[in-house]
C-alpha positions in Angstrom: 0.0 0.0 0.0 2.6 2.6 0.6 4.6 1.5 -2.6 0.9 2.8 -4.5 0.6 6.1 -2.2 4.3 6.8 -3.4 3.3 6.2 -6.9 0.5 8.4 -6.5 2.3 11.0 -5.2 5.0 10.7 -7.9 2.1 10.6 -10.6 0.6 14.2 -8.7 3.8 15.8 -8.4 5.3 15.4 -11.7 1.5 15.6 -13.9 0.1 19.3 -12.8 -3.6 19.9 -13.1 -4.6 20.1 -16.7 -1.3 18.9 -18.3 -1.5 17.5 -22.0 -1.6 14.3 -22.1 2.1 14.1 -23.3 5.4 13.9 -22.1 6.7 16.1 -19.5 10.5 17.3 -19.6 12.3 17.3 -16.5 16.3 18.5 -16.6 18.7 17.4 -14.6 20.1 19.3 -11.6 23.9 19.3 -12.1 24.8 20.2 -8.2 22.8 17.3 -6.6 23.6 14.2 -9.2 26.2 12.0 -9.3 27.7 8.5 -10.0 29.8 6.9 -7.6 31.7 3.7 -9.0 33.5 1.0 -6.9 35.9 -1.8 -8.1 37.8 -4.5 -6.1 41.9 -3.3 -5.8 43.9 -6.6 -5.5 41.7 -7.8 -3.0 42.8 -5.3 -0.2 40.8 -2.5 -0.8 37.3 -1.4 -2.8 38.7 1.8 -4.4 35.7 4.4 -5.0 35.6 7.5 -7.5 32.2 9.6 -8.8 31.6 11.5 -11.6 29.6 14.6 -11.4 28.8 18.0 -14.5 25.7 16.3 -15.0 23.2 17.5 -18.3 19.9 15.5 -19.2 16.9 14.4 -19.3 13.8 12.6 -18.3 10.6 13.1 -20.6 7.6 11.2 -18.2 4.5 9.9 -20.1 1.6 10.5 -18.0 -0.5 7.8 -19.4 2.4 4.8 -20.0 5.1 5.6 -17.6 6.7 2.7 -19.2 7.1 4.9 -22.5 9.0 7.4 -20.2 12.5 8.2 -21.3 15.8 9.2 -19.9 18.8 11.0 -21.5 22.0 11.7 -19.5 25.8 12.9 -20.4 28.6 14.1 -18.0 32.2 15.1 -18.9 34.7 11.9 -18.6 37.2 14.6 -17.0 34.6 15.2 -14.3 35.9 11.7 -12.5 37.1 12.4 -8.9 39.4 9.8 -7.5 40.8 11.6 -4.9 44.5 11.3 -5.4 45.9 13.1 -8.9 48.2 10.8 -10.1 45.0 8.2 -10.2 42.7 10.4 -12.0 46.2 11.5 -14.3 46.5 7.7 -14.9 42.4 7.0 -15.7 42.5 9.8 -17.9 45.8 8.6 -19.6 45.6 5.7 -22.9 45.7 3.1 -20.1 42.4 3.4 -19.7 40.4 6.3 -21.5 43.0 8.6 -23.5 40.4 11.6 -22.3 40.7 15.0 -23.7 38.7 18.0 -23.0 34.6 17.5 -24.2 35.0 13.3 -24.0 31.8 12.4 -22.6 29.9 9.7 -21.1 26.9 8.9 -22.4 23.3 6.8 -21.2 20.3 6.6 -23.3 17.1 4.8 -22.3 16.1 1.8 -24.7 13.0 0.6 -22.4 11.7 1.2 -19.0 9.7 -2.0 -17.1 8.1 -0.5 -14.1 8.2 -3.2 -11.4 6.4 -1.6 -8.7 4.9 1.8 -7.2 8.3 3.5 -7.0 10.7 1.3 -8.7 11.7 0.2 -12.3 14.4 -1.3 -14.5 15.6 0.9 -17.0 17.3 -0.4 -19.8 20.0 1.6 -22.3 22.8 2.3 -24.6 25.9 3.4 -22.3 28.7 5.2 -24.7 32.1 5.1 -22.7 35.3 5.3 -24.0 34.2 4.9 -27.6 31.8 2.1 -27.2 28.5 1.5 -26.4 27.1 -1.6 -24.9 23.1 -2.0 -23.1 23.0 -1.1 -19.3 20.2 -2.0 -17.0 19.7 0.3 -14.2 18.0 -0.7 -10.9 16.3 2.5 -10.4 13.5 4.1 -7.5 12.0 7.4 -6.8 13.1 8.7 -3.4 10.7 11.8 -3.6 8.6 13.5 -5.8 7.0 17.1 -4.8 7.2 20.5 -4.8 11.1 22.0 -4.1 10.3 24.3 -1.1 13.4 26.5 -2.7 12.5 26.6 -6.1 8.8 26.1 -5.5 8.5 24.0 -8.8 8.4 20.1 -9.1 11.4 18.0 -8.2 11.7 14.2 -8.4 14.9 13.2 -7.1 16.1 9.0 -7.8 18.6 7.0 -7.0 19.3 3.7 -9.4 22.4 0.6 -9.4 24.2 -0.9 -11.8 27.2 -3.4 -12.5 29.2 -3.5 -15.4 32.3 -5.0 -16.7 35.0 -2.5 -17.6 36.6 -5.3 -19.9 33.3 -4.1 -21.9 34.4 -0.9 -22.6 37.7 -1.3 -23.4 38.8 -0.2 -19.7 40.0 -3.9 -18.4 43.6 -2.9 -18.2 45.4 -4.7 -15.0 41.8 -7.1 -14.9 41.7 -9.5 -13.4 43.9 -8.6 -10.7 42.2 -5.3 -10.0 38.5 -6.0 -10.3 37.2 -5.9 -13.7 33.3 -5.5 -12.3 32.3 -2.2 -11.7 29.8 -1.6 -9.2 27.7 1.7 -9.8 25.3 4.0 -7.4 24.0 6.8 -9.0 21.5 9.8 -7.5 19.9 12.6 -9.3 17.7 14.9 -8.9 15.4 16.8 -11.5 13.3 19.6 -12.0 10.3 20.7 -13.9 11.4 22.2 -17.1 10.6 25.5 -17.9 
């Protein structure tokens, strides 16, 4: 029961009185999203990073949420590591040969909603020159009005795993870990 209330608010929040019965554009907000990844180090450590300089996307379809859509880039050169020479030696042909403008693309294929609040979205990741299908374990935290910005927000958090090998990033693998575990949280607001 509390999984449908959350749906129903979600469904309130992001379809105002009125709305046409299309698609509603929501943009990302850059200085709350990001995407933390974690990979095994030898098997002493879990090394972490995140990527943040978010822009995107999410068209909702009031009447199939299913046929709602998500579109998100961030910069490649965005990665925080923590220590410089890491991010020097990500960002060198080791792993992605990044210049200036490289970015890292996600593009929805297909949503399946699996309950009031969550869903699996499927789509095309572009990394490092390649693009491979990506399925994102995704669920709405909150949906409502900002009390800042006083327009609608939805803010959601969603997990993947993926290989690096995949993406041409496996050097080292398998002695540092070739899975890559990914948490990512976003919020978005009411387009204009």
């Amino acid at each position: 029961m509390k999984n449908v209330m959350r749906a129903a608010a979600f469904c309130a929040a992001v379809l105002s009185a009125g709305a046409a019965l299309a698609a509603e554009r929501y943009v990302l907000d850059a200085s709350h999203s990001q995407v933390v990844f974690a990979y095994d180090h030898l098997g002493f450590s879990t090394t972490r990073g995140m990527f943040s300089g978010f822009s995107g996307e999410i068209m909702f379809d009031q009447e199939d949420p299913a046929a709602s859509s998500v579109t998100v880039e961030m910069p490649v050169m965005s990665m925080f590591t923590g220590w410089e020479k890491r991010f020097g030696h990500f960002m060198s042909d080791d792993f992605f040969g990044a210049s200036e403008g490289d970015m890292i693309r996600f593009v929805s294929t297909g949503i399946e909603v699996t309950g009031g609040a969550t869903a699996l979205i499927t789509g095309d990741l572009t990394m490092n020159g390649v693009t491979k299908p990506v399925t994102l374990d995704a669920v709405l935290n909150k949906a409502g009005d900002h009390p800042q910005a006083g327009k609608p927000w939805a803010g959601f958090d969603a997990t993947a795993r993926l290989m690096r090998s995949d993406f041409d990033l496996g050097r080292f693998a398998p002695f540092v870990g070739d899975e890559v575990r990914i948490d990512i949280s976003v919020e978005a607001m009411k387009a204009e």
